[in-house]
C-alpha positions as CSV (number, residue, x, y, z in Angstrom):
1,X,20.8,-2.5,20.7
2,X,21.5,0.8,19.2
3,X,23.3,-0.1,16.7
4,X,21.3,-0.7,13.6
5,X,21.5,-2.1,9.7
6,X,20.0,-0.8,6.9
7,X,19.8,-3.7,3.7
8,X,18.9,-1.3,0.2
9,X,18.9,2.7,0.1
10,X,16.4,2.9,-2.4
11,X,13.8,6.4,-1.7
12,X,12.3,4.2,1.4
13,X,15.6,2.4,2.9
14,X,17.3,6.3,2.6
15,X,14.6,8.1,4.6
16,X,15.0,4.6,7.1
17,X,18.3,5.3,7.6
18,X,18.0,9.3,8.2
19,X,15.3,9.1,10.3
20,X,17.5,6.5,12.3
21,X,20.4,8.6,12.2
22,X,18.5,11.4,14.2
23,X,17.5,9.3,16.4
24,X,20.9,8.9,17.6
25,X,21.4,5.6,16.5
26,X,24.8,4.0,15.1
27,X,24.0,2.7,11.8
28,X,25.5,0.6,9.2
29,X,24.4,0.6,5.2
30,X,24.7,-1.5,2.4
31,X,23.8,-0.6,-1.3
32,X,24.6,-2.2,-4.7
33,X,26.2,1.6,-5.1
34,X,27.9,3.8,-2.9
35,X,26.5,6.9,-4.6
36,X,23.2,6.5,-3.0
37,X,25.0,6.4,0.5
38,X,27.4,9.1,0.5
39,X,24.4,11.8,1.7
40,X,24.3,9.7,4.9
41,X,27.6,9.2,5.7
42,X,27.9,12.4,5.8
43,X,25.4,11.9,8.5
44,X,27.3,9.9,10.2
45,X,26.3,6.4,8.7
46,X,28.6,3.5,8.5
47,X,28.9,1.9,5.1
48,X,29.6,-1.3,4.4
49,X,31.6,-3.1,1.4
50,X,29.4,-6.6,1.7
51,X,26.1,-7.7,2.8
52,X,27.2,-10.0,5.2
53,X,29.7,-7.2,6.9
54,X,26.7,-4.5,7.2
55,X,24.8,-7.4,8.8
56,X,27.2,-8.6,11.5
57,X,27.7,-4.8,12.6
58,X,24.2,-4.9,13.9
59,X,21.7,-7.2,16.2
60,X,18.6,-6.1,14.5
61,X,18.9,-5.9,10.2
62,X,16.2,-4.6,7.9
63,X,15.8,-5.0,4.5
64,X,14.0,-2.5,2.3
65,X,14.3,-3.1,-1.2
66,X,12.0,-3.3,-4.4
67,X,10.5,-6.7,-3.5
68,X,11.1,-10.3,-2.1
69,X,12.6,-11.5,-5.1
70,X,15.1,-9.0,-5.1
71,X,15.7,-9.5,-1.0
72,X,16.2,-13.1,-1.9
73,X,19.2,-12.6,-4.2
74,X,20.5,-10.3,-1.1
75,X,20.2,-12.4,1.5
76,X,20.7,-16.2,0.3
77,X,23.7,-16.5,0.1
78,X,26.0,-18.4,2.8
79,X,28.4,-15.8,4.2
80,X,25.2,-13.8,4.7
81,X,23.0,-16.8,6.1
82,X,25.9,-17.5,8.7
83,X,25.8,-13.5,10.0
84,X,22.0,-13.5,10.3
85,X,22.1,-16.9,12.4
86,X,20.6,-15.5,15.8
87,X,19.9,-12.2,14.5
88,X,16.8,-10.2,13.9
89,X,15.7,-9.6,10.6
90,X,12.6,-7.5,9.3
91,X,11.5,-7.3,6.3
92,X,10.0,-4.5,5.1
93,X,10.0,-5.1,1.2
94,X,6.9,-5.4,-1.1
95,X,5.5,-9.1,-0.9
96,X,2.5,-11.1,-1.2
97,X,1.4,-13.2,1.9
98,X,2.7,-16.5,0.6
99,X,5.9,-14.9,0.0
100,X,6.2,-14.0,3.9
101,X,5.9,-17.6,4.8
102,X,8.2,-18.9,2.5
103,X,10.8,-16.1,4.0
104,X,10.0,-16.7,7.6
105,X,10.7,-20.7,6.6
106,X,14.1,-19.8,5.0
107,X,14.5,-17.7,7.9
108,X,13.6,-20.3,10.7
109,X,15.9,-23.2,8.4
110,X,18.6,-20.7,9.1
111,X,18.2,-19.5,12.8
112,X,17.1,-16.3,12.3
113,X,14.2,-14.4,13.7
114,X,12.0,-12.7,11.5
115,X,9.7,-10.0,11.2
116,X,7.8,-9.2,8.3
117,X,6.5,-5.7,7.9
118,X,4.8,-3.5,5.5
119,X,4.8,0.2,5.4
120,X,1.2,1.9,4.4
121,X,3.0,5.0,3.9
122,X,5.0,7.5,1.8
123,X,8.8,8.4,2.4
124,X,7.8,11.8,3.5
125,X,5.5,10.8,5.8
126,X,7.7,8.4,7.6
127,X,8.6,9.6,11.0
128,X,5.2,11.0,11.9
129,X,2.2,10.0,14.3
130,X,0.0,8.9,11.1
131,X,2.7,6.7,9.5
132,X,2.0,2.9,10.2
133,X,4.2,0.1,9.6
134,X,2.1,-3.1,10.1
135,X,4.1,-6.1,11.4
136,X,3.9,-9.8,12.1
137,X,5.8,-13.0,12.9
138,X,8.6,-13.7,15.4
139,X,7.3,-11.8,18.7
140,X,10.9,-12.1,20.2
141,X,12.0,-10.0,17.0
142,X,9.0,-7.7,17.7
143,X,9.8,-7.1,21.0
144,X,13.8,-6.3,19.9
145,X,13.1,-3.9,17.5
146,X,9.9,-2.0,18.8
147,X,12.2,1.0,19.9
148,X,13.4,1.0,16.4
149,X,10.4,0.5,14.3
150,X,8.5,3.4,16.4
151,X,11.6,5.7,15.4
152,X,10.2,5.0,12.1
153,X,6.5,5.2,12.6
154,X,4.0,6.5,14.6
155,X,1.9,3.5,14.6
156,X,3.6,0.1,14.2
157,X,1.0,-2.3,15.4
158,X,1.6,-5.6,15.9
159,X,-0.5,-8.4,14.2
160,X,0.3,-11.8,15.8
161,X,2.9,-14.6,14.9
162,X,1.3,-15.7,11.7
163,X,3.3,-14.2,9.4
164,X,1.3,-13.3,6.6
165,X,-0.9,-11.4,8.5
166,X,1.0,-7.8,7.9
167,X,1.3,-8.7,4.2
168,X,-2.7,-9.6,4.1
169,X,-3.8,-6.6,6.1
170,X,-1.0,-3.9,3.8
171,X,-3.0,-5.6,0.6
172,X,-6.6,-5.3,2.6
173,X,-5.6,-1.9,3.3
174,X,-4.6,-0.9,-0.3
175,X,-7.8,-2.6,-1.5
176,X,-9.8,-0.4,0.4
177,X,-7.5,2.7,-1.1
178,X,-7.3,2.0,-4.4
179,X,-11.3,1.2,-4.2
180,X,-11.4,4.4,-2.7
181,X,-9.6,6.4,-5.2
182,X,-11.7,5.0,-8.3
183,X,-14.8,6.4,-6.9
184,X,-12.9,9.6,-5.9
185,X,-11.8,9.5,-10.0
186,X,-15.8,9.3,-11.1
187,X,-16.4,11.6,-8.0
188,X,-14.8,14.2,-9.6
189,X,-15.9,13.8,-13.2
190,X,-19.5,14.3,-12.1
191,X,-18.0,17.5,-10.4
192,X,-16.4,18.9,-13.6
193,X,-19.4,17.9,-15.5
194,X,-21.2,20.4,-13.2
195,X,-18.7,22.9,-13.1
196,X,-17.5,22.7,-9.7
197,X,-14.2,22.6,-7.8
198,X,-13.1,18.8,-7.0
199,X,-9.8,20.2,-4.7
200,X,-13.2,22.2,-2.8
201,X,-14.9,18.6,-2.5
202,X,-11.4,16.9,-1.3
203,X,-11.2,19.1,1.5
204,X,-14.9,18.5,2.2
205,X,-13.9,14.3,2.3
206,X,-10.9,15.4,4.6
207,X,-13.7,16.4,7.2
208,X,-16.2,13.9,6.9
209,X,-13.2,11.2,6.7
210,X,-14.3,10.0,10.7
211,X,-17.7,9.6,9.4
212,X,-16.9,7.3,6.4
213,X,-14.4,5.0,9.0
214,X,-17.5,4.7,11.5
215,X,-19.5,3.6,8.5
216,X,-16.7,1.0,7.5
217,X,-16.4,0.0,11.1
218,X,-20.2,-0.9,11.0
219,X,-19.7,-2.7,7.8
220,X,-16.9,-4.7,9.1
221,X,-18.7,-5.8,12.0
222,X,-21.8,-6.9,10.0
223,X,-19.3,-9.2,8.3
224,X,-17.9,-10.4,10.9
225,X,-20.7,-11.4,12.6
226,X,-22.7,-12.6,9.7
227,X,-25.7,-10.1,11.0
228,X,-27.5,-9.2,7.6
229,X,-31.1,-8.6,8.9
230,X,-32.3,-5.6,10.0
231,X,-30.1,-3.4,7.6
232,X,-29.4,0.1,8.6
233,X,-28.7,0.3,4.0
234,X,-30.0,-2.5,2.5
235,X,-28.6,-3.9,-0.8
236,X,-32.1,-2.2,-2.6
237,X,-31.4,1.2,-0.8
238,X,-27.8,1.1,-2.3
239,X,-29.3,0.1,-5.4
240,X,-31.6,3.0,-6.4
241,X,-27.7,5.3,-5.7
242,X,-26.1,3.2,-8.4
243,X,-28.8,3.4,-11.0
244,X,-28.7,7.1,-10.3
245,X,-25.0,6.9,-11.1
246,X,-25.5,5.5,-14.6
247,X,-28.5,8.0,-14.7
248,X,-26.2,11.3,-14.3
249,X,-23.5,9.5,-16.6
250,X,-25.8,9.3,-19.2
251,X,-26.8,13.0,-18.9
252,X,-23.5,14.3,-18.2
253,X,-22.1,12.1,-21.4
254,X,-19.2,11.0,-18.8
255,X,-17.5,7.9,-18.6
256,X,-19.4,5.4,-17.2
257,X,-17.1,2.5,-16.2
258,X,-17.4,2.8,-12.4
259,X,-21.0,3.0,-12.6
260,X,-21.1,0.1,-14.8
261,X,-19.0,-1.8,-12.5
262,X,-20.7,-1.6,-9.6
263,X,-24.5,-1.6,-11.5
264,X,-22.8,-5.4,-12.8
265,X,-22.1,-6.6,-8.7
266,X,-25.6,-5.2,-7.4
267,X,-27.5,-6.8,-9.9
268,X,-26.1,-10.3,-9.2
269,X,-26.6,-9.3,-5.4
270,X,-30.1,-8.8,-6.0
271,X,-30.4,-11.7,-8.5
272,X,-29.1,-14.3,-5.4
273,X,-32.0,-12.6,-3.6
274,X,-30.0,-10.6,-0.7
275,X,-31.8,-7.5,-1.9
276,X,-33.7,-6.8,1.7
277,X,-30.1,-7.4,3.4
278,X,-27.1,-5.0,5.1
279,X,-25.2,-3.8,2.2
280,X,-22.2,-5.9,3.8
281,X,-23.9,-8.6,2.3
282,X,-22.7,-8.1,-1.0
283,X,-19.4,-10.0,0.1
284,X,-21.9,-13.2,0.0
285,X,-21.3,-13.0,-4.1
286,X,-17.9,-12.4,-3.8
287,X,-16.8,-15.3,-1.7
């Protein structure tokens, strides 16, 4: 079990296979080009001339490439179907939830167990406590490559053997992210409209980042539990911080999309009557 293959050596499936390297491990490479290899050879990797080779050089395969459709064309082919059969294979391309099922089926018609992954971080901040890989599916694949997958990541929690459940929380996580960068965008236009420093006002979220999970955490749980009353923010409160928005947009002459955005969901919040509710309520429009 310490021999290990690496399936695409694009910026992520490189830094993989370093990090793997140092770890002591024995492994084996495949790219559509050989240039992209030759750093780690030098290493010490193994590369190999076919797909199906790099795979039978190794119990546990993984597959990092630019998405499924492209991991597809890899992997279905016969000669690489018959080295997989009994194998472990994760995959840790970009993909949507349905595409995860409809891998771990090919993967089941061809005896193969499989673990879909997603990585919720950077290449340069592989290797480190903070990096996460989330991971679902086969647990006997899980359980086979856990030494390997915390060589990669700090945090590599696993979600269960539905499938689609690492995919679904990567695209819940990056929902929250990109959410969160647009209001960091119109954070720091009322900042320059004021004249002050938005890098001083990214450290200042840096510290209060704990403070904005517990809030999150509360959220969640008021969701969960479909507990609206007794609102520690109600939908009206949270109201009266948007209008504001539009307010300081207006005086500012700013761009006012965000504000506008959100002004558009409270109001149809308010207009189903939830106004006296937790501000989780505001998924009731949604669903």
């Amino acid at each position: 079990m310490n021999n290990v293959t690496i399936i695409g050596l694009g910026s992520m499936g490189a830094t993989l296979a370093g990090l793997l390297l140092k770890k002591g491990y024995q492994v084996t490479v495949w790219n559509r080009s050989i240039a992209k290899a030759e750093p780690l050879i030098k290493d010490g990797a193994i590369f190999a001339t076919s797909v199906a080779t790099a795979i039978s050089a190794s119990e546990v395969s993984i597959i990092c490439v630019s998405d499924y459709e492209a991991s597809t064309h890899i992997l279905n082919t016969q000669e690489v179907k018959q080295a997989l059969s009994g194998r472990v294979l994760i995959q840790l391309s970009t993909g949507s939830p349905q595409q995860a099922r409809d891998h771990e089926l090919w993967a089941q018609e061809n005896q193969v167990n499989y673990l879909d992954g997603a990585i919720a971080a950077s290449p340069l901040q592989m290797g480190n406590s903070e990096a996460t890989i989330f991971t679902s599916g086969s647990l006997k694949a899980y359980q086979q490559s856990e030494h390997i997958l915390k060589c990669l990541a700090g945090n590599v929690p696993y979600l269960g053997e539905q499938v689609s459940a690492a995919s679904s929380t990567d695209l819940a996580f990056l929902s929250y992210l990109f959410g969160s960068y647009l209001g960091f965008f119109h954070a720091a236009r009322i900042l320059e409209s004021d004249g002050l420093r938005v890098d001083d006002f990214g450290a200042l979220i840096a510290q209060v980042s704990q403070v904005v999970g517990e809030v999150i955490k509360y959220e969640s749980q008021v969701i969960q539990t479909e507990t609206y009353d007794n609102p520690q923010s109600s939908i009206n409160m949270c109201m009266t911080t948007v209008e504001l928005f539009m307010v300081q947009a207006q005086e500012a002459n700013i761009n006012n999309e965000f504000p506008v955005f959100a002004q558009q969901l409270f109001k149809r919040v308010l207009e189903a009557g939830f106004g006296n509710e937790e501000l989780g309520a505001l998924i009731k429009v949604l669903r």
